[in-house]
Biopython code that builds the backbone (N, CA, C, O; Angstrom):
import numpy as np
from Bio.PDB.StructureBuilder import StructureBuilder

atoms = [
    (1, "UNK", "N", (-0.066, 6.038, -12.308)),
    (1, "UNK", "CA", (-1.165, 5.284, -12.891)),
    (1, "UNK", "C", (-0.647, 3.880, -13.216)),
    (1, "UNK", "O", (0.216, 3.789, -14.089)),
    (2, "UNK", "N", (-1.138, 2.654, -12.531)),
    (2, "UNK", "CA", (-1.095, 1.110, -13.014)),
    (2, "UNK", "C", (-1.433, 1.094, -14.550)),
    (2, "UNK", "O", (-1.861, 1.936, -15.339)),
    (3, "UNK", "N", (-1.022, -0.347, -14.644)),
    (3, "UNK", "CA", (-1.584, -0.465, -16.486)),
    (3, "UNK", "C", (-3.024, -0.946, -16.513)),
    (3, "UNK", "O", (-3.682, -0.819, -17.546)),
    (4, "UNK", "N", (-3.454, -1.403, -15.599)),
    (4, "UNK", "CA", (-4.908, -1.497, -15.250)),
    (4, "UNK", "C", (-5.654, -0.415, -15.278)),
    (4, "UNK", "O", (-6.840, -0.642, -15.520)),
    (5, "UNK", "N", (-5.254, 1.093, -15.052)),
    (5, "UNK", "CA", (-5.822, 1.747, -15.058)),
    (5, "UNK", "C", (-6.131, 2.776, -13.514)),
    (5, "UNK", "O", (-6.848, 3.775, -13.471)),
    (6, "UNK", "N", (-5.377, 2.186, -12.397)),
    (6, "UNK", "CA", (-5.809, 2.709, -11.340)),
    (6, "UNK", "C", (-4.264, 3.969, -10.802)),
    (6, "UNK", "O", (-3.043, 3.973, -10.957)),
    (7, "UNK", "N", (-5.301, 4.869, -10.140)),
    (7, "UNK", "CA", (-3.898, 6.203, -9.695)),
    (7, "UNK", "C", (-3.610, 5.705, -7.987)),
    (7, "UNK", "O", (-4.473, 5.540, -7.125)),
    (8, "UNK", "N", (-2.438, 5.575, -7.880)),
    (8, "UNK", "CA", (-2.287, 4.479, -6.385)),
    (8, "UNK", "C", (-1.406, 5.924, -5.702)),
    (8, "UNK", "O", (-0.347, 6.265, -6.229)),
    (9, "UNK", "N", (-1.953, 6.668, -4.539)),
    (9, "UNK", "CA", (-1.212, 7.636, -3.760)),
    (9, "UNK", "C", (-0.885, 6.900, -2.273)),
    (9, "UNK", "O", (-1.548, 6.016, -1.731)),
    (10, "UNK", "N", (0.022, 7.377, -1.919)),
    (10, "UNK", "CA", (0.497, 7.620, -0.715)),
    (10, "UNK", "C", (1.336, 8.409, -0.108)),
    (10, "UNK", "O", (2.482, 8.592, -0.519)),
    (11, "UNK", "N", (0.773, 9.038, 1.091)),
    (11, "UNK", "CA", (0.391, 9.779, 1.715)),
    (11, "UNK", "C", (1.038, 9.555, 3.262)),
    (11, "UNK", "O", (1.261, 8.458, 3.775)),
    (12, "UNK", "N", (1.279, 10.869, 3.865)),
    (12, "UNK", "CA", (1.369, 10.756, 5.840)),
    (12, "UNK", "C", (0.237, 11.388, 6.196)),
    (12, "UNK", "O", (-0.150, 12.417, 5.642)),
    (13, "UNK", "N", (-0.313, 10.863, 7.060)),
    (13, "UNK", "CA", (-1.895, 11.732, 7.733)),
    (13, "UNK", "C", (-1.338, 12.083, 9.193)),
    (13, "UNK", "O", (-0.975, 11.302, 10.072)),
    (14, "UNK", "N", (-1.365, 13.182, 9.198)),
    (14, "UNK", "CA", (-0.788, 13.456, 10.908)),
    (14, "UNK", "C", (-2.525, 13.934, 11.337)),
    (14, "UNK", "O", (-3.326, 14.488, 10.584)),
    (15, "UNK", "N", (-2.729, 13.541, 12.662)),
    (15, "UNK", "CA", (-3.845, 13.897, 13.141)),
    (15, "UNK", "C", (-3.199, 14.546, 14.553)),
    (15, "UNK", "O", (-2.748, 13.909, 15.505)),
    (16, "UNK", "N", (-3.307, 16.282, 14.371)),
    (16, "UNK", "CA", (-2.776, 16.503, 15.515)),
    (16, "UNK", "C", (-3.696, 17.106, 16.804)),
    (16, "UNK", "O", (-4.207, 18.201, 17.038)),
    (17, "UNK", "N", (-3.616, 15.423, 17.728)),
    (17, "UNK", "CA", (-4.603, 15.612, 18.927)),
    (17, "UNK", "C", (-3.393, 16.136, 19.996)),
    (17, "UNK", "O", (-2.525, 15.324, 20.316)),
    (18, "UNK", "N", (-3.362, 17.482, 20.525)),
    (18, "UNK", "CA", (-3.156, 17.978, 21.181)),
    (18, "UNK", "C", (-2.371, 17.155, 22.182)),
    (18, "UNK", "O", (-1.181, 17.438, 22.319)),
    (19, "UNK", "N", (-3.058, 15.859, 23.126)),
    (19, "UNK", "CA", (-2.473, 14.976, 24.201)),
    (19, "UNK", "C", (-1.714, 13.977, 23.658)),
    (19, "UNK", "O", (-0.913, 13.331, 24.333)),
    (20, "UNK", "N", (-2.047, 13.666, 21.604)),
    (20, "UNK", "CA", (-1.307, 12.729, 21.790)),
    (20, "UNK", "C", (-1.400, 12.719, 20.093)),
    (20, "UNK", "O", (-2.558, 12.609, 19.690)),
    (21, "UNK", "N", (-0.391, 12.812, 19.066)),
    (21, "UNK", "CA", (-0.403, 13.227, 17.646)),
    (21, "UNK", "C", (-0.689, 11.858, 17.575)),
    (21, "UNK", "O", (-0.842, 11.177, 18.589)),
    (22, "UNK", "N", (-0.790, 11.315, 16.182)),
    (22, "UNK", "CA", (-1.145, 9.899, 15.676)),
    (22, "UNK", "C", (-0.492, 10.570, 14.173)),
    (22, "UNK", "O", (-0.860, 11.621, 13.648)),
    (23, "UNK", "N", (0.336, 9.840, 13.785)),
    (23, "UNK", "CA", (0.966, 9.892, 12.177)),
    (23, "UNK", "C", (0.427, 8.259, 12.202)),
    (23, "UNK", "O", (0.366, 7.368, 13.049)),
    (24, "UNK", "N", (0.097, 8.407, 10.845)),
    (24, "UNK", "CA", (-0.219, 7.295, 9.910)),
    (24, "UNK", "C", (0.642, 7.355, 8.331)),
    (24, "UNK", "O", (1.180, 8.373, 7.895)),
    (25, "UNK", "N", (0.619, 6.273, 7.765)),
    (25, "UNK", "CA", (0.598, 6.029, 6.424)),
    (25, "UNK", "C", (-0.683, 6.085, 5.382)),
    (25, "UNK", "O", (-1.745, 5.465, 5.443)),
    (26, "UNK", "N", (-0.501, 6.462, 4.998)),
    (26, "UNK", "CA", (-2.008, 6.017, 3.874)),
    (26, "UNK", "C", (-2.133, 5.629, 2.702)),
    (26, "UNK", "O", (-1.548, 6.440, 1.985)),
    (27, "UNK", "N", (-2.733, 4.551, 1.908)),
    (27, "UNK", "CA", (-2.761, 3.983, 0.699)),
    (27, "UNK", "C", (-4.173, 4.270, 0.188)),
    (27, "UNK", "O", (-5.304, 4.049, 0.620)),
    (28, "UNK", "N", (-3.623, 4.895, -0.981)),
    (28, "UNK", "CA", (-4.883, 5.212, -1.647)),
    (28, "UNK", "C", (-4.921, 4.689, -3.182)),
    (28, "UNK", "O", (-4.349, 5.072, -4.202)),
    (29, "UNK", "N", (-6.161, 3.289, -2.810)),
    (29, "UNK", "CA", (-6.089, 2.925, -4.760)),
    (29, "UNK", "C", (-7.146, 3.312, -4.916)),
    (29, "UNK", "O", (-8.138, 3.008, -4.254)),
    (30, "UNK", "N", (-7.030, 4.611, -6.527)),
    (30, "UNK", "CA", (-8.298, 4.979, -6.596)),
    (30, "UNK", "C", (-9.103, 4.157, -7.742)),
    (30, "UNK", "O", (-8.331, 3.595, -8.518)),
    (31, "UNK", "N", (-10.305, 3.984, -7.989)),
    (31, "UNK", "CA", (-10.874, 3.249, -8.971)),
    (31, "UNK", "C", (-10.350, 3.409, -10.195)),
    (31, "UNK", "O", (-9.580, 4.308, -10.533)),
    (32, "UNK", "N", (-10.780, 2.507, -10.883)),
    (32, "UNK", "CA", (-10.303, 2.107, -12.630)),
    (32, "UNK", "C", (-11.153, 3.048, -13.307)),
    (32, "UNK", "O", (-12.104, 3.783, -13.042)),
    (33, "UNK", "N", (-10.532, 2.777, -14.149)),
    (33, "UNK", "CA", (-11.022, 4.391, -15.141)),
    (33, "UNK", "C", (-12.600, 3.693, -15.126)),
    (33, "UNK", "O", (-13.434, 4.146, -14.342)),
    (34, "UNK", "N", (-12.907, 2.681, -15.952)),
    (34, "UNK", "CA", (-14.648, 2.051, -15.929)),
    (34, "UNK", "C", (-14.852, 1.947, -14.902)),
    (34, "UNK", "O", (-15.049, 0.769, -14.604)),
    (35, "UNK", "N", (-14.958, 2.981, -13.667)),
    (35, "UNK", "CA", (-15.877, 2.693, -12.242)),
    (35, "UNK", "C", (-15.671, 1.691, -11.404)),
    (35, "UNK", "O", (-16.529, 1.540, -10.534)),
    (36, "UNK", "N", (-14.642, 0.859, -11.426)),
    (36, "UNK", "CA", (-14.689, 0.214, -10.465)),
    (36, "UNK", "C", (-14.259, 0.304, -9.003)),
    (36, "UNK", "O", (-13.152, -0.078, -8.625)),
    (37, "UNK", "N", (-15.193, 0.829, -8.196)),
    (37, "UNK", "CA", (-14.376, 1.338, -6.668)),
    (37, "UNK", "C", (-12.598, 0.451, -6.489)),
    (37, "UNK", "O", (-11.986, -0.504, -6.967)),
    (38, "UNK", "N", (-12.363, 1.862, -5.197)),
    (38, "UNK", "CA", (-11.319, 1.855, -5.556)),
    (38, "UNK", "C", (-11.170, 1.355, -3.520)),
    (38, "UNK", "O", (-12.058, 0.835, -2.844)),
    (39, "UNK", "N", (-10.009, 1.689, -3.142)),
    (39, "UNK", "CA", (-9.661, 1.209, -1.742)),
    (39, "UNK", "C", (-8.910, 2.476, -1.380)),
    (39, "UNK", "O", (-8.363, 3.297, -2.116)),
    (40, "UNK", "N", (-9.053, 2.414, 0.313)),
    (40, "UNK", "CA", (-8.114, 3.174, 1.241)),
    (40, "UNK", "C", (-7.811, 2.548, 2.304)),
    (40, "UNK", "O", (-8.622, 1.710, 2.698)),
    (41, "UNK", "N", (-6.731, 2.738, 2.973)),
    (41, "UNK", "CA", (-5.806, 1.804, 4.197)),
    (41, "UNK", "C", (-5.365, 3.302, 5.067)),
    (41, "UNK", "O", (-5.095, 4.419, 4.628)),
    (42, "UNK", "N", (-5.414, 2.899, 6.133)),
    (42, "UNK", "CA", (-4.975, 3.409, 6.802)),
    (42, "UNK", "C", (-3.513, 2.476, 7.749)),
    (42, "UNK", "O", (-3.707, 1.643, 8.634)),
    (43, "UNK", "N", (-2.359, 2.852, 7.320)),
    (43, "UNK", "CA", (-1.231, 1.927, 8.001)),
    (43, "UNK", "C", (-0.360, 2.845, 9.480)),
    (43, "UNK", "O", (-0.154, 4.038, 9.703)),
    (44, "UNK", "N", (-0.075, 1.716, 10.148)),
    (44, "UNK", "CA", (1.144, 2.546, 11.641)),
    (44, "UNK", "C", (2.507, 2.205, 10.519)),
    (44, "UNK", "O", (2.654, 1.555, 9.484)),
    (45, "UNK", "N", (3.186, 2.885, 11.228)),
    (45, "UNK", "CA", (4.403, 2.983, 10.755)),
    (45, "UNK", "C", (4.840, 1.795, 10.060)),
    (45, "UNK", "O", (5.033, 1.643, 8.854)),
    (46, "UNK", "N", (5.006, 0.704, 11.329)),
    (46, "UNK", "CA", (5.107, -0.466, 10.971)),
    (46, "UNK", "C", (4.907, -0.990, 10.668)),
    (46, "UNK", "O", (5.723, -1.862, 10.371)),
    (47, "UNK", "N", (3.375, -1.133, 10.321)),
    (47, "UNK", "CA", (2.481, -1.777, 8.856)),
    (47, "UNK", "C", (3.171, -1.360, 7.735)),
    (47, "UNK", "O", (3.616, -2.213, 6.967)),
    (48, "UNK", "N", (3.387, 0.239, 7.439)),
    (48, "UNK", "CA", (3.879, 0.588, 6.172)),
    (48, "UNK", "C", (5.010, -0.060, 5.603)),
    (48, "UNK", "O", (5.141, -0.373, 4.420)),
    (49, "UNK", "N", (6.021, -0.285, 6.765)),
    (49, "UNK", "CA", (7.571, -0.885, 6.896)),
    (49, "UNK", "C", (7.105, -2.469, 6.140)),
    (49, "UNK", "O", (7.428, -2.995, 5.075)),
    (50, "UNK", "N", (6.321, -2.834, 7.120)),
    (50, "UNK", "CA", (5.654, -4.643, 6.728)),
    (50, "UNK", "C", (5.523, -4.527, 5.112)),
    (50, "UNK", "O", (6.069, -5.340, 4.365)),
    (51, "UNK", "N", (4.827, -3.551, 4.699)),
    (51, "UNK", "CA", (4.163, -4.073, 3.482)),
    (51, "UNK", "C", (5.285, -3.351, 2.580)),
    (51, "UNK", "O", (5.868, -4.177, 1.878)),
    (52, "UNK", "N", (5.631, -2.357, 2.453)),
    (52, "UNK", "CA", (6.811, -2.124, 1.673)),
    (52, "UNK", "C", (8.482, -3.479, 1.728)),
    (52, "UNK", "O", (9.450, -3.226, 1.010)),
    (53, "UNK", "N", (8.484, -4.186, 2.238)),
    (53, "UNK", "CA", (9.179, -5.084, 2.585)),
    (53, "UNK", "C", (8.699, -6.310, 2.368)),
    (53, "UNK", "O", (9.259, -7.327, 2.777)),
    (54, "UNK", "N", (7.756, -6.295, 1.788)),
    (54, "UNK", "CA", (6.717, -7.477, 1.104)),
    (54, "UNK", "C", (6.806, -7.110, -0.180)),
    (54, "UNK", "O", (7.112, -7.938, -1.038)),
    (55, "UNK", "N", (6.561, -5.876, -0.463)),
    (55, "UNK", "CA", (6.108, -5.480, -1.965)),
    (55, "UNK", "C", (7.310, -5.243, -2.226)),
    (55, "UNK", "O", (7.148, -5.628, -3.384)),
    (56, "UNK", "N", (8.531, -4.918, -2.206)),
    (56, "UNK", "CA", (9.429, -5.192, -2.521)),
    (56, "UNK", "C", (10.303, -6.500, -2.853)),
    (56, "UNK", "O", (11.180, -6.450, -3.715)),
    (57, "UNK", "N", (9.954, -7.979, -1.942)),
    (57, "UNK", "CA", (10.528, -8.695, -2.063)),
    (57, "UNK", "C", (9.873, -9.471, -3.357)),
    (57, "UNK", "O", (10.448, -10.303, -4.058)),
    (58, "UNK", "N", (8.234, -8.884, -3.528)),
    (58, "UNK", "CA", (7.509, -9.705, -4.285)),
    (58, "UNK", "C", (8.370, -9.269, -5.589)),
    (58, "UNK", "O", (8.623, -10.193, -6.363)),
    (59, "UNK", "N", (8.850, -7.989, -5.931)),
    (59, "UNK", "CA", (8.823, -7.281, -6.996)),
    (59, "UNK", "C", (10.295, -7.808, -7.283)),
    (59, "UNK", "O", (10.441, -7.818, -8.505)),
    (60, "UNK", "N", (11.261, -8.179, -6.739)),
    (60, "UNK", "CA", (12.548, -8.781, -6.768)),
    (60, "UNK", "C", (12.455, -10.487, -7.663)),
    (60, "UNK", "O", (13.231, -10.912, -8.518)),
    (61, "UNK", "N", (10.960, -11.311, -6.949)),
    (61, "UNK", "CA", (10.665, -12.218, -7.296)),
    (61, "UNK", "C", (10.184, -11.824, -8.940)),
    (61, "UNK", "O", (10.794, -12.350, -9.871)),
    (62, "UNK", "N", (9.300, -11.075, -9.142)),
    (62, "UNK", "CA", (8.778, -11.055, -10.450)),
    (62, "UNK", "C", (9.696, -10.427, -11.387)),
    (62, "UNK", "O", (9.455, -10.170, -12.567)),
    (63, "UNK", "N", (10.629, -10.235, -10.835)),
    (63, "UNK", "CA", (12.018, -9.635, -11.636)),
    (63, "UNK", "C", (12.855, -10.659, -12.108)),
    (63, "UNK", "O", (13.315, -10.748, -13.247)),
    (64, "UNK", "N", (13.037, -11.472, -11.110)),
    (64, "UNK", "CA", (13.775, -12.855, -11.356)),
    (64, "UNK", "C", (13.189, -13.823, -12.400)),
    (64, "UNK", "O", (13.817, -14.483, -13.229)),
    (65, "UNK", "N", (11.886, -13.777, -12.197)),
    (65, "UNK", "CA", (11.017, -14.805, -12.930)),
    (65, "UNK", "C", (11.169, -16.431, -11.593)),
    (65, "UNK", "O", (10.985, -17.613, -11.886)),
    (66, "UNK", "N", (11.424, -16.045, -10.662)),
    (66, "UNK", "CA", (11.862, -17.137, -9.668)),
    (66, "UNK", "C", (10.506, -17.616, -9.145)),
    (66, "UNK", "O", (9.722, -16.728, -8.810)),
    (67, "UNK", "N", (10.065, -19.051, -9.009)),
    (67, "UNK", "CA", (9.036, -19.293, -8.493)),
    (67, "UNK", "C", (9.152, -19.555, -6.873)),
    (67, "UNK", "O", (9.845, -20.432, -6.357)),
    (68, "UNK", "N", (8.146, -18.402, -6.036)),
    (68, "UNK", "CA", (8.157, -18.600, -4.768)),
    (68, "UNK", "C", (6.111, -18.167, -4.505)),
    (68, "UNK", "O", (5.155, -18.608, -5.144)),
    (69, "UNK", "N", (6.127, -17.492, -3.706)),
    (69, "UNK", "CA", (5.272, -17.503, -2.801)),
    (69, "UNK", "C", (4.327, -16.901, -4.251)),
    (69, "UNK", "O", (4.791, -16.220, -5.165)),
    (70, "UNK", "N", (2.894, -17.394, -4.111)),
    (70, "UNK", "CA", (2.215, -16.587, -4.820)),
    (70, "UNK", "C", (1.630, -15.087, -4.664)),
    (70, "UNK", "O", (1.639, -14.040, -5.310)),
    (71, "UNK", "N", (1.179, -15.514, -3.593)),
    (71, "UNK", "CA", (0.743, -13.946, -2.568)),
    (71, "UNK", "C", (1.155, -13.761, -0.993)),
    (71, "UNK", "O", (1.596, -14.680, -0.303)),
    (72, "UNK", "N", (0.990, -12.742, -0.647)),
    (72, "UNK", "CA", (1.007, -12.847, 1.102)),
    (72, "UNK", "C", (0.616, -11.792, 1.644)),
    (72, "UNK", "O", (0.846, -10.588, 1.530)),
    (73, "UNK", "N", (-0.284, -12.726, 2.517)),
    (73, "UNK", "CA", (-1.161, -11.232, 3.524)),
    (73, "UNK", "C", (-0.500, -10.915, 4.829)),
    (73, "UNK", "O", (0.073, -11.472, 5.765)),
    (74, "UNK", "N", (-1.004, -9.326, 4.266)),
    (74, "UNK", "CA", (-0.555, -8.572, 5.851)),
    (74, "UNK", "C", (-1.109, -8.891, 6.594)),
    (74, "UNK", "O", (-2.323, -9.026, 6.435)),
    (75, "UNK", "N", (-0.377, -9.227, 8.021)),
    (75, "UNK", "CA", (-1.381, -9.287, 9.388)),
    (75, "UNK", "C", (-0.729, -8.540, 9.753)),
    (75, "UNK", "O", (-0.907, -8.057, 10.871)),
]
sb = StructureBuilder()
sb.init_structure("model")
sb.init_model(0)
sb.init_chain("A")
sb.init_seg("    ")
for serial, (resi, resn, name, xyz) in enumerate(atoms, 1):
    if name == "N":
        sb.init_residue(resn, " ", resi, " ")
    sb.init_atom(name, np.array(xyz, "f"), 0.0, 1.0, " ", f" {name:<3s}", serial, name[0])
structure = sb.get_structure()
């Protein structure tokens, strides 16, 4: 649970198609306790890799107190 209030899971989704499996990642933010919808992602491997390697470097930054990037989006 965030201090905001939200329960953040993640998850592997294997979808097993017979000709050809598909594993995913999955991010699940569920809404704030007062109702406010919540989000789901579906990530490839390498998305997951991307953004854990983001959210990590961010979290190194806000550790430091070091001023760098404010945000950054996944593509």
């Amino acid at each position: 649970m965030t201090t905001c209030g939200r329960q953040v899971a993640v998850r592997r989704l294997l979808l097993a198609i017979p000709e050809r499996p598909i594993s995913r990642v999955t991010l699940d933010v569920g809404p704030v306790v007062r109702g406010e919808p919540g989000l789901w992602a579906s990530l490839t491997v390498a998305e997951a890799r991307d953004l854990a390697r983001r959210l990590l470097a961010q979290a190194a930054l806000a550790d430091s107190g070091t001023p760098g990037e404010q945000s950054v989006a996944v593509k």
